[in-house]
C-alpha positions as CSV (number, residue, x, y, z in Angstrom):
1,X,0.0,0.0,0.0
2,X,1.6,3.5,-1.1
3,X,-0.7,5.8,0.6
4,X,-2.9,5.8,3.5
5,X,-6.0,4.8,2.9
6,X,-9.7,4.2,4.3
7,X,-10.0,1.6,5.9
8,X,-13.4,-0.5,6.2
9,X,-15.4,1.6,8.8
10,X,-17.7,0.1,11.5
11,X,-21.0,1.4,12.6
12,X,-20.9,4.9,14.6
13,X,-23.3,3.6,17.7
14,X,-20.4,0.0,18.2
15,X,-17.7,2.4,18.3
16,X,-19.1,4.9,20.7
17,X,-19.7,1.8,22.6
18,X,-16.6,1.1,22.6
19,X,-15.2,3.9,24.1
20,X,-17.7,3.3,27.2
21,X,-15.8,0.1,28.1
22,X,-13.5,1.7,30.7
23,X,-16.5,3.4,32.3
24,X,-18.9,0.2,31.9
25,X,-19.6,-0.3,35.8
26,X,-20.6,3.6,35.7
27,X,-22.5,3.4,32.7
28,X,-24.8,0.1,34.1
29,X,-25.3,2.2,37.5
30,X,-26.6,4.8,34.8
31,X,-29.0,2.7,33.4
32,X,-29.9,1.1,36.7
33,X,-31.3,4.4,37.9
34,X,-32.7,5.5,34.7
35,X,-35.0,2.1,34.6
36,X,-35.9,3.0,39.0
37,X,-36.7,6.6,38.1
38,X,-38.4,5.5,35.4
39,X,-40.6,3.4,38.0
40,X,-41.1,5.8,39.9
41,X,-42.2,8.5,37.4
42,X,-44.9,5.9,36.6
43,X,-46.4,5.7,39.9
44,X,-46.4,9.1,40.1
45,X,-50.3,10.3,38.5
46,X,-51.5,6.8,41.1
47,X,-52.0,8.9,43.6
48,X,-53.2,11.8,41.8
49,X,-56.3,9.4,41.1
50,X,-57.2,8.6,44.2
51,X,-56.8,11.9,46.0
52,X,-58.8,13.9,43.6
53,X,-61.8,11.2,43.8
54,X,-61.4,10.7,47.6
55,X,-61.9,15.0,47.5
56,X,-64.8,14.7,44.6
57,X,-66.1,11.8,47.1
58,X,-66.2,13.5,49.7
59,X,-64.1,10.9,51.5
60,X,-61.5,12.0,54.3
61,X,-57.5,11.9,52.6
62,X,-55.3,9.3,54.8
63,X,-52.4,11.2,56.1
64,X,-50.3,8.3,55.1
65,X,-51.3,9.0,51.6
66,X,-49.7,12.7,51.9
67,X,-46.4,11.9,53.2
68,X,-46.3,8.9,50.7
69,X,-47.3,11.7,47.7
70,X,-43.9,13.8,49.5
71,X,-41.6,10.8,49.8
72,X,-42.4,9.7,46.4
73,X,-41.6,13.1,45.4
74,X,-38.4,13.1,47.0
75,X,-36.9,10.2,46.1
76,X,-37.7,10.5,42.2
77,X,-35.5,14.2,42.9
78,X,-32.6,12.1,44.2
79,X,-33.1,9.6,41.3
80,X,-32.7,12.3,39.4
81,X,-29.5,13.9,40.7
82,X,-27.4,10.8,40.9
83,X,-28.6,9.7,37.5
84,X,-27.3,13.4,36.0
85,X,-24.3,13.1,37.8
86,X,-23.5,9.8,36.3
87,X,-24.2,10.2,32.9
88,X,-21.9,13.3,32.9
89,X,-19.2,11.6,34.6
90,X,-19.7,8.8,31.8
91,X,-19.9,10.9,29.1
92,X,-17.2,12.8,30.1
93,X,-15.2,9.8,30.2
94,X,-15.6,8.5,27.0
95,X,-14.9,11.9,25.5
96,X,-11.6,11.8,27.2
97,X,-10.5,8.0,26.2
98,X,-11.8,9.1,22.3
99,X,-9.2,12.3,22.7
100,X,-6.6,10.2,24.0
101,X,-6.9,7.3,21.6
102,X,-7.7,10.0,18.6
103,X,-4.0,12.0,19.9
104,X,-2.0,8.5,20.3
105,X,-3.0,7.7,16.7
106,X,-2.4,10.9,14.9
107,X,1.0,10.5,17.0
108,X,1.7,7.4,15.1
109,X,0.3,8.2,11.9
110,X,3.0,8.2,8.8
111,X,5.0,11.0,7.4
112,X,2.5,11.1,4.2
113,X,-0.3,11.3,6.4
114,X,0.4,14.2,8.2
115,X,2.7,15.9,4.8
116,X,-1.4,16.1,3.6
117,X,-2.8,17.4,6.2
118,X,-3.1,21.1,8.2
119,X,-2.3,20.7,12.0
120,X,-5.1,23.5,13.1
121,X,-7.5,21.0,11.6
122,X,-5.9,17.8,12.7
123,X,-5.6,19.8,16.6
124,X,-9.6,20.6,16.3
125,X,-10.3,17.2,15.8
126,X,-8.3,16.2,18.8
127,X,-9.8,18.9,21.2
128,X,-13.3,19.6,20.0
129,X,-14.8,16.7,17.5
130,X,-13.5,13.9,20.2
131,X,-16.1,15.9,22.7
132,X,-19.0,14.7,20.3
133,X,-18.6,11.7,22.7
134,X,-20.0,13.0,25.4
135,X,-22.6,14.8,23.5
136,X,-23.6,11.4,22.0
137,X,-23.6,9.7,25.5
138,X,-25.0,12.5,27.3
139,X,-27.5,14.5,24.9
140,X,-28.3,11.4,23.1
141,X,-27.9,7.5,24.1
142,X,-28.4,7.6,27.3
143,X,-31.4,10.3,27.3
144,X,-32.5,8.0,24.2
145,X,-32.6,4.8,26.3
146,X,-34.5,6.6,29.3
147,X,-37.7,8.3,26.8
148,X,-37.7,4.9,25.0
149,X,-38.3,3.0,28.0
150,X,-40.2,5.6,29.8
151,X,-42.5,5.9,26.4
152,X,-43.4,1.9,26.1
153,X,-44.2,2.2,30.2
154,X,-46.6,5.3,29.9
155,X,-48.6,3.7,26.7
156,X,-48.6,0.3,28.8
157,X,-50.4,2.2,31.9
158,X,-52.6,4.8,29.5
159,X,-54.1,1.3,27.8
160,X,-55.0,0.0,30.5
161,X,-57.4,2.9,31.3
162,X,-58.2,3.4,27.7
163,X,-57.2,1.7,24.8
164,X,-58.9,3.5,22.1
165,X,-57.0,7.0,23.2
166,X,-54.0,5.6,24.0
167,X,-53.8,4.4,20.2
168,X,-55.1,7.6,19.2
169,X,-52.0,9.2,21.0
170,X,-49.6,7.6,19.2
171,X,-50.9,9.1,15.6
172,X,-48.5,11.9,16.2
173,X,-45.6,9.1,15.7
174,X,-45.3,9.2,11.6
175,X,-45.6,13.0,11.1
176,X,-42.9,12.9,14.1
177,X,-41.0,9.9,11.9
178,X,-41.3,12.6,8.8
179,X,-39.8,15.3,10.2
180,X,-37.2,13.1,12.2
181,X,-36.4,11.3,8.3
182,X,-36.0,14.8,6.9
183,X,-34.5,17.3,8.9
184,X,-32.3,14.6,10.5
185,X,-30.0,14.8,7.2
186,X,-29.7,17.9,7.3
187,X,-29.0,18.8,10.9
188,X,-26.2,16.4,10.1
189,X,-25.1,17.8,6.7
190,X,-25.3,21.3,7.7
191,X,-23.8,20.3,11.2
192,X,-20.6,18.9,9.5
193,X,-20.2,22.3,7.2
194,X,-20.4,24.5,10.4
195,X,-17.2,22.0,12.1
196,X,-15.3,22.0,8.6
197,X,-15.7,26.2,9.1
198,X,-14.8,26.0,12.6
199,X,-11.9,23.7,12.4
200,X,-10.7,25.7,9.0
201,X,-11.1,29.0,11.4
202,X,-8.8,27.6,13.6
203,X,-6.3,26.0,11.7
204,X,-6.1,30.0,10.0
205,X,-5.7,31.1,13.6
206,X,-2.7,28.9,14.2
207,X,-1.2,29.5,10.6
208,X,-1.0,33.2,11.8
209,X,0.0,33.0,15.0
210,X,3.0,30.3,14.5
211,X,3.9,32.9,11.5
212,X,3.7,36.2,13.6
213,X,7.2,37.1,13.4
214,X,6.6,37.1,9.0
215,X,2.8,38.8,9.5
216,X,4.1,41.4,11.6
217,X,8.0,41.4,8.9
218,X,5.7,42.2,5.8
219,X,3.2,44.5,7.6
220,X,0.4,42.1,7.1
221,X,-1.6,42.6,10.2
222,X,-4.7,44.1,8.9
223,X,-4.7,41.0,6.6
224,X,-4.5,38.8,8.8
225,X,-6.9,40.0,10.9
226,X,-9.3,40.2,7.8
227,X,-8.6,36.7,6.8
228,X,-9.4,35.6,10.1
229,X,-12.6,37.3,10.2
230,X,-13.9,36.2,6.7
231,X,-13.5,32.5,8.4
232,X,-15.4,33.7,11.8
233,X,-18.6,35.2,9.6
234,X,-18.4,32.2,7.7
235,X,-18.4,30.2,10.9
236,X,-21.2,32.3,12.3
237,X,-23.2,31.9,9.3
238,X,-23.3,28.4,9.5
239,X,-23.8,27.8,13.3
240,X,-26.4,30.1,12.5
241,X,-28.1,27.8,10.0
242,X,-27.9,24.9,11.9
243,X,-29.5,26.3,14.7
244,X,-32.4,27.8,13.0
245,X,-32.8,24.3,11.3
246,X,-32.7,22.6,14.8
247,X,-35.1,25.0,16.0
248,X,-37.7,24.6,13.2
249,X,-37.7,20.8,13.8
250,X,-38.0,21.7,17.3
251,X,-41.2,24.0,16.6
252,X,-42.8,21.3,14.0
253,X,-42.3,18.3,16.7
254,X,-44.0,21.0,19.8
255,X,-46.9,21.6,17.0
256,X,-47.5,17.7,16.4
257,X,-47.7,17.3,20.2
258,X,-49.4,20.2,21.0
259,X,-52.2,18.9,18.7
260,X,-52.0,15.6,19.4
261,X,-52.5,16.9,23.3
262,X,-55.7,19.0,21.8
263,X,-57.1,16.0,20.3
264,X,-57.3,13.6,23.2
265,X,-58.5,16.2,25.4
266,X,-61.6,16.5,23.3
267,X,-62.0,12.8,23.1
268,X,-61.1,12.4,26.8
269,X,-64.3,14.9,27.9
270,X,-66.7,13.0,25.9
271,X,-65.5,10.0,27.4
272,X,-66.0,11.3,30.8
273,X,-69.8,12.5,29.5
274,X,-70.6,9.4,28.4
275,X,-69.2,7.5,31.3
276,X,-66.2,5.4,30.1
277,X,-64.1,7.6,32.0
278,X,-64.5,9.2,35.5
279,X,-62.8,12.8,36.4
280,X,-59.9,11.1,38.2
281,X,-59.5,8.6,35.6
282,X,-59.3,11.8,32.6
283,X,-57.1,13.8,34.7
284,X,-54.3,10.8,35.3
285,X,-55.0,9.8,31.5
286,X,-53.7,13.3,30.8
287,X,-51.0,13.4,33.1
288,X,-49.5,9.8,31.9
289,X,-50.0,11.7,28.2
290,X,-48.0,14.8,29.2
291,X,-45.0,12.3,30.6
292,X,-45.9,10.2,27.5
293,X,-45.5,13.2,25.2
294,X,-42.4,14.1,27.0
295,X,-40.1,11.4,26.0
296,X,-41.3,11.6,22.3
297,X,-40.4,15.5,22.6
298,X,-37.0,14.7,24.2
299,X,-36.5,11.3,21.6
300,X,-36.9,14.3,18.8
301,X,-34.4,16.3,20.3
302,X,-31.9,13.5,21.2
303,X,-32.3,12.6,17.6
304,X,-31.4,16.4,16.3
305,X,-28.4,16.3,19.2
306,X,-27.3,12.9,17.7
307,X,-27.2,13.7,14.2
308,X,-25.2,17.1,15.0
309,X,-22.5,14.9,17.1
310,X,-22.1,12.3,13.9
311,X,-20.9,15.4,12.0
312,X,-18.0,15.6,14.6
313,X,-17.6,11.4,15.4
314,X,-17.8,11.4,11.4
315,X,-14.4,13.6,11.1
316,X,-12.9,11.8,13.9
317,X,-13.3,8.8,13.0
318,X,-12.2,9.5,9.3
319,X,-9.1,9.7,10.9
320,X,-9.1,6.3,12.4
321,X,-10.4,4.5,9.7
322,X,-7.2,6.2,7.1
323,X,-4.6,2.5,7.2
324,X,-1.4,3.8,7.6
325,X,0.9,2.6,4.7
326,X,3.9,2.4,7.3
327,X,2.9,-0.4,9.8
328,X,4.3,-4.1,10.8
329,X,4.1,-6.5,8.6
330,X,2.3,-9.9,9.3
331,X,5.1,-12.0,10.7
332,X,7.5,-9.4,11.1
333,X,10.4,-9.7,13.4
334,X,11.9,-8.0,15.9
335,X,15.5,-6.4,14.4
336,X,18.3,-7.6,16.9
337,X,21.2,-5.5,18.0
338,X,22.6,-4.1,14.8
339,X,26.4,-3.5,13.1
340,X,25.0,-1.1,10.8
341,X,25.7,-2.2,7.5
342,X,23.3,0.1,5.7
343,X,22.2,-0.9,1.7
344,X,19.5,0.5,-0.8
345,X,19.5,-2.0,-3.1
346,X,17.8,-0.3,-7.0
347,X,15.4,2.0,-4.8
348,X,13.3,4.3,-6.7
349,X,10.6,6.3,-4.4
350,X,8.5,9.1,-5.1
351,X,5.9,10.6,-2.9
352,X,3.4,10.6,-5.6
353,X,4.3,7.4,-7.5
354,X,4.2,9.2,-11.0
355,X,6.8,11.9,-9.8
356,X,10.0,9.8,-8.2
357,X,12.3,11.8,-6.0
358,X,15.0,9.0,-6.0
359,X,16.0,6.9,-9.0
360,X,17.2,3.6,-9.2
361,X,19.5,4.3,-6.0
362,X,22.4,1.6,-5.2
363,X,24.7,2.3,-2.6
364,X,26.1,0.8,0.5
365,X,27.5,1.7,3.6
366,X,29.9,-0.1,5.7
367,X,29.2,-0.8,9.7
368,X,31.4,2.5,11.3
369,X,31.4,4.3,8.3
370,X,30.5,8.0,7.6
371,X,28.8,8.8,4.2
372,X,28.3,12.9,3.6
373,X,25.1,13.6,1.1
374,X,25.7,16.4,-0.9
375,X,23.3,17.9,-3.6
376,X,21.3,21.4,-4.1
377,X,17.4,21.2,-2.3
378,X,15.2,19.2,-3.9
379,X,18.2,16.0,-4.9
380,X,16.8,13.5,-2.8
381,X,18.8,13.9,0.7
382,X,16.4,14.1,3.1
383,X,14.4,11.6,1.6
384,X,16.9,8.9,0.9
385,X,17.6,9.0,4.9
386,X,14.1,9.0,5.4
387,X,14.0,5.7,4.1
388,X,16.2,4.5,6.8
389,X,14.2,5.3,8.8
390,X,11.5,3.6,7.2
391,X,9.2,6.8,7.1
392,X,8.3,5.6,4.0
393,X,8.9,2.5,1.9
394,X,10.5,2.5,-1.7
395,X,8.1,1.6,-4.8
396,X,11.1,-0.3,-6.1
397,X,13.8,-1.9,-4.5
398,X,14.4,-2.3,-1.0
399,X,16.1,-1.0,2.0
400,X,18.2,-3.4,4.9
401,X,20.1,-3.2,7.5
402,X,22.4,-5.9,7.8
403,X,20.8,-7.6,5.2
404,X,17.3,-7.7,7.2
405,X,14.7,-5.9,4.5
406,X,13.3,-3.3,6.4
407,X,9.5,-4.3,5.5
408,X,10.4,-7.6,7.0
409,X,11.4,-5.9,10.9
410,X,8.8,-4.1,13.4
411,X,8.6,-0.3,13.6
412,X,9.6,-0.5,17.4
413,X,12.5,-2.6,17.1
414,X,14.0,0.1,13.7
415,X,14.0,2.9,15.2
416,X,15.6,2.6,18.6
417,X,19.0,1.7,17.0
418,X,18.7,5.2,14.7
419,X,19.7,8.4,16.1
420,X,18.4,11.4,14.1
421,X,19.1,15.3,14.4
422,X,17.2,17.3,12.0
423,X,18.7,20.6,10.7
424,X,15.9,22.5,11.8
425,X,16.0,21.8,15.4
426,X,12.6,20.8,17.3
427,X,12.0,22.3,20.7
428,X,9.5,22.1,22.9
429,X,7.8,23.9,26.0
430,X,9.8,22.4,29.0
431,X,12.8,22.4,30.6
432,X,16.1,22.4,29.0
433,X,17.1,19.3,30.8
434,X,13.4,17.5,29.5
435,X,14.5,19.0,26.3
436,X,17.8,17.2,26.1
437,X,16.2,13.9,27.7
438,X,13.3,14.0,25.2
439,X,11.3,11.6,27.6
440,X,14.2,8.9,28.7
441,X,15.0,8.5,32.3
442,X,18.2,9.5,32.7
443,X,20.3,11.0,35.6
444,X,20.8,14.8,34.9
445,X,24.7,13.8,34.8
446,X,24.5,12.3,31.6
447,X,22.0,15.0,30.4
448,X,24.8,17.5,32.0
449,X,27.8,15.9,30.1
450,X,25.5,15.7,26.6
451,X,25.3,19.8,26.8
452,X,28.8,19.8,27.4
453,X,30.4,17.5,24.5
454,X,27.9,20.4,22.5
455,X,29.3,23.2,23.6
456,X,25.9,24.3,24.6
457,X,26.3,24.5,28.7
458,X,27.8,27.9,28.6
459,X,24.7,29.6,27.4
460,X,22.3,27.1,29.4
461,X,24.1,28.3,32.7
462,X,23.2,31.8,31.2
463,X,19.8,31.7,31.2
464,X,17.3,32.5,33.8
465,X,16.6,28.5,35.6
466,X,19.8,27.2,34.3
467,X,18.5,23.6,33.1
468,X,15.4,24.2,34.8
469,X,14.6,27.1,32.2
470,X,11.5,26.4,30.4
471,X,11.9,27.5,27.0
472,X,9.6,29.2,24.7
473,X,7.4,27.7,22.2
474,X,10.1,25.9,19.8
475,X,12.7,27.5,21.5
476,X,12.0,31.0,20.0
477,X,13.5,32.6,23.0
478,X,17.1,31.3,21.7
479,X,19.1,31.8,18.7
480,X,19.4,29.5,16.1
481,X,23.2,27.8,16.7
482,X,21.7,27.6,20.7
483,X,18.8,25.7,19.4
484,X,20.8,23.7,17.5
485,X,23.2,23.1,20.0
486,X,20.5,21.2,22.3
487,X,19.4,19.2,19.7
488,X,22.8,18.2,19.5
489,X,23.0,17.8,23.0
490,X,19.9,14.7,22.6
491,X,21.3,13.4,19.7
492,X,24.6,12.9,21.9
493,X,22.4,11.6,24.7
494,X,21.0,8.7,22.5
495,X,23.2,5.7,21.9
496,X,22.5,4.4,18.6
497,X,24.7,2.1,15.9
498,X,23.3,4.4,13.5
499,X,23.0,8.0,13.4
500,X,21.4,10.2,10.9
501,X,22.4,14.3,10.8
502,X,20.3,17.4,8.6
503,X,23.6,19.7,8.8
504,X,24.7,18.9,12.4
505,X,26.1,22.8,12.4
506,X,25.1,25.1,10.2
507,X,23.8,27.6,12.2
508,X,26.9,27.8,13.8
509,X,29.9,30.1,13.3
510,X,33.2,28.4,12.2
511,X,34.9,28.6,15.3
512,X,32.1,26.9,17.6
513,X,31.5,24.6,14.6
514,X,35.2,23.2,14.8
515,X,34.3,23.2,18.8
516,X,30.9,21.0,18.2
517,X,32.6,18.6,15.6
518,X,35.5,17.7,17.8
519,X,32.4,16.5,20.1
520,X,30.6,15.1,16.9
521,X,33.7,12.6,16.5
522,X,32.9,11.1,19.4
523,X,29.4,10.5,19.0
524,X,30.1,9.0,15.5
525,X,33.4,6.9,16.0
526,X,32.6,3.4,15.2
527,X,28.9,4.0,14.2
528,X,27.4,3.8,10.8
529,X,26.5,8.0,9.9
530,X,24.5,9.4,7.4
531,X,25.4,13.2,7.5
532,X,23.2,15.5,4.9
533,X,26.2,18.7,4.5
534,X,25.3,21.9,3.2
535,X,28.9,22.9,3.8
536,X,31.8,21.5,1.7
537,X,34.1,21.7,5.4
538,X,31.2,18.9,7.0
539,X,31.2,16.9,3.8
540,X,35.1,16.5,3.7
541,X,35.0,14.8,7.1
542,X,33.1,12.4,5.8
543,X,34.8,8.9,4.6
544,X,32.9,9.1,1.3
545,X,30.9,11.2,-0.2
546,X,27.7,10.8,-2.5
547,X,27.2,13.5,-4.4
548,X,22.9,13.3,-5.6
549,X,21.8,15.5,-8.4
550,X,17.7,14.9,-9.9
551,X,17.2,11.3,-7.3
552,X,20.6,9.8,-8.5
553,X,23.5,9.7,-7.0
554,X,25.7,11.1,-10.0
555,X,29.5,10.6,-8.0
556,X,30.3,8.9,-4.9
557,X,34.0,8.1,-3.4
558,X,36.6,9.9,-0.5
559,X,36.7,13.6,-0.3
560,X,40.4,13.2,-2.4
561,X,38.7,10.8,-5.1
562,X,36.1,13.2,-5.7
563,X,39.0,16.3,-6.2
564,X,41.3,14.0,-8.1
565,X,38.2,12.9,-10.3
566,X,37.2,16.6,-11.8
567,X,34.3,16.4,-11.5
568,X,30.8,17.8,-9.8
569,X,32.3,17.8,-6.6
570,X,35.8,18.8,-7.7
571,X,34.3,21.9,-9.3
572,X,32.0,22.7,-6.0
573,X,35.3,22.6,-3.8
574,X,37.5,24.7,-6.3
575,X,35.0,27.3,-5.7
576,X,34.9,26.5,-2.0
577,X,38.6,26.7,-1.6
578,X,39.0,29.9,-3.7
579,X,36.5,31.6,-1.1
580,X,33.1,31.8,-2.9
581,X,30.2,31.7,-1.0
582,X,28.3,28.7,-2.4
583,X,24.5,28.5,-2.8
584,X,22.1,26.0,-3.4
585,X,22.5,26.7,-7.4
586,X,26.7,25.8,-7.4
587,X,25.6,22.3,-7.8
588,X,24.3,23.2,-10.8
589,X,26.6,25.9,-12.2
590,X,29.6,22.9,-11.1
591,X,27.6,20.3,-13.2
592,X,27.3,22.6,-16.6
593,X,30.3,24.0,-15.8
């Protein structure tokens, strides 16, 4: 599989289920005082009947009748207020194991995944769709299961006083299935517009604010700001629809009852003239309708609440059901301890299949050896190391590490033995020390030492906390050779047979960078390197040196071969050595030159 794709999806109401299962001794306590309250709403017109025909009697009321009307009254209160507090505890739950599950999957989910996809939407997904959970749960199943039973329980009790209007009652049902049939798609159509605007307004909110620094550079505030608020109407406009299409279906459903209730009031009087009925009888009827008529009001509403929180289960879940194209095999094996013999064996790759970014690539590299990529943007650097990585799989060829096929090994077992530093260095909101560890338990003397051999203590010590500073968002409190420095400082923390650097040091100035690369040795002596160089001073360190131009790799050999050879590279380091500054173009100019 090149891509990921959509998987076979199950049934919404299953899933939602599923994420119950952790709260599923709350959840049957739930029902369990839905079905007594639900009792005890239907006793509640008994007595009712009997006091107003003791008082039309002209009977004496039993006290004991009185406090049993108060008791009955109280209880059904506390039925109520346990019941409320359970379901929200459930729903809220649920909502939080969907979020979590919904975070550790986009977590895991593949480069090509997330290259397709904006972060504001994927974050909005996470933090708000997740929540239809507890709307489901709370606004809709469990509300659902309370007016269904409570309906069946009120017809069973109003037949047994009247059977011809309790049938008649329920001929509000099909106009009620009509409206339910065809507003319900579109609550839920226009419901999943409004989220696509809201999660679209928010992804544009964090597009602007992670790109202040350029808004502010260009002077494009007001733009911004316009932008933003073309989204927010938009948003507005929508929500607005929605709810003025909930509320309709609202109003028709109040209308059906309201007549229905008209109706059987009619028919209940003449039954009381003619004597099928007497006073008490009419006036419990009617009381069993109204808490009949309440359940099908609050079924129509759960049923508008439920369609709206499909809209947000339906984006969340098109997230689970995308297979990733990256995963473990069947049968595949954990990858033992590794020497780190590295080969692509005829690999040609291409993020979109029709468009390859690496061409029939051969090349090998030797356990403890130190291979420098160098090529202008776009060659095929990156990706080639990506493939090490197994971010992605080749469309032809294959990949190994010591001569296990990297398709063939689990995910868990890869990457532990690869150390990677990117060359644009990822920070996050903690301490420098957590930033160093990046999650491993490790005693802060090892973490200490790391900054060291990265000549990145001296400015640590220099800021506010010392290692206990937490740092701004992506380290955009610090200059760029500091941020790069730390991520050094974790990538010297990590003991790997293989190791993978984006330009260990080019945001640093010569002199620190001669500083950092004596510390570099270290971390690379005796383990198999990948280094992608920008600058022709990395690359010469290098025991060989593939030189990629258009996916291929168009020379490869020492730093002396390359010279003596006259070619590409020979070119590239006459200019370097005559003191040009070299940009991403001398590749080219060296080639045609």
């Amino acid at each position: 599989m090149n891509a990921d794709q959509p998987a076979a999806a199950m049934p919404t109401l299953p899933r939602v289920l599923g994420y119950l299962r952790p709260h599923a001794w709350r959840f049957a306590g739930g029902l369990a005082l839905t079905v007594l309250g639900i009792g005890l709403d239907l006793l509640k017109p008994i007595p009712l009947a009997v006091v107003l025909d003791v008082v039309l009697g002209d009977k004496p009321l039993v006290p004991l009748l009185a406090r049993g009307l108060a008791g009955l009254s109280d209880v059904t209160l506390l039925g109520l207020a346990a019941t409320a507090i359970v379901v929200i505890t459930v729903a809220i739950g649920a909502a939080t194991v969907g979020s979590n599950y919904l975070t550790i999957d986009v977590g895991q989910r593949t480069l090509k995944f997330h290259l397709k996809q904006q972060t504001g939407d994927l974050l909005f997904r996470v933090m708000a769709d997740t929540f239809s959970i507890q709307g489901m749960v709370m606004n809709g199943l469990l509300p659902l299961a309370r007016s269904s039973l409570m309906l069946v329980g009120m017809f069973v009790v109003m037949f047994r006083y009247d059977p011809h209007l309790a049938l008649v009652a329920l001929l509000v049902c099909p106009p009620l299935y009509l409206a339910i049939s065809r507003l319900g798609s579109r609550i839920h159509g226009q419901a999943t517009a409004s989220k696509q605007a809201e999660s679209e307004l928010y992804s544009k909110a964090a597009t602007a604010i992670g790109a202040v620094k350029l808004v502010q550079a260009y002077g494009r505030e007001e733009r911004s700001a316009a932008d933003f608020r073309r989204g927010s109407e938009k948003s507005l406009a929508l929500s607005l629809r929605l709810y003025s299409t909930e509320t309709l279906f609202m109003l028709i459903v109040d209308s059906v009852l309201a007549v229905g209730t008209a109706v059987l009031v009619f028919l209940g009087a003449k039954h009381v003239i003619s004597g099928q009925l007497t006073i008490g009888e009419l006036t419990v009827f009617l009381a069993y309708l109204r808490e009949m008529y309440a359940p099908i009001q609050t079924m129509s509403q759960n049923f508008a609440e439920l369609s709206s929180a499909r809209a947000g289960l339906d984006r969340v879940f098109s997230v689970l059901d995308v297979q990733a194209d990256i995963q473990d095999a069947p049968g595949a094996i954990p990858l033992p301890p590794v020497r780190g013999e590295v080969r692509l064996e005829h690999v040609t790759f291409g993020y979109d299949e029709d468009r390859p970014v690496l061409r029939a690539i051969n090349l090998e590299i030797r356990p403890g050896e130190r291979l420098a990529l160098v090529g202008r943007t776009g060659a095929g650097k990156s990706t080639l190391a990506s493939l090490v990585l197994r971010f992605f799989d080749p469309q032809v060829g294959r990949v190994t590490i010591d001569g296990y096929d990297l398709r063939q090994v689990t995910l868990a077992s890869l990457r532990p033995q690869i150390t990677l530093m990117l060359q644009d260095p990822i920070l996050f909101h903690t301490t420098v020390t957590e930033n160093i560890a990046f999650g491993a338990d490790l005693p802060f003397e090892k973490v200490q030492e790391a900054a060291r051999r990265a000549e990145a203590e001296p400015f640590i010590l220099a800021l506010p906390q010392g290692y206990d500073t937490v740092l701004g968002e992506d380290g955009a409190d610090l200059s760029g050779g500091q941020r790069q420095r730390l991520a050094l400082a974790r990538a010297l923390l990590r003991e790997a047979p293989i190791v993978i650097l984006d330009e260990p040091t080019s945001s640093l100035d010569l002199g620190t960078e001669a500083l950092v690369w004596q510390n570099v040795e270290a971390l690379l002596r005796g383990k198999t390197s990948i280094v992608i160089a920008h600058r022709l001073s990395t690359a010469r360190q290098a025991h060989r040196i593939a030189v990629m131009e258009d996916g291929r790799i168009v020379e490869i050999g020492s730093h002396q071969d390359l010279v003596r050879g006259g070619g590409v590279y020979a070119r590239l380091w006459a200019r370097h050595s005559a003191g040009a500054d070299l940009t991403e173009s001398d590749l080219i100019f060296a080639k045609e030159g």
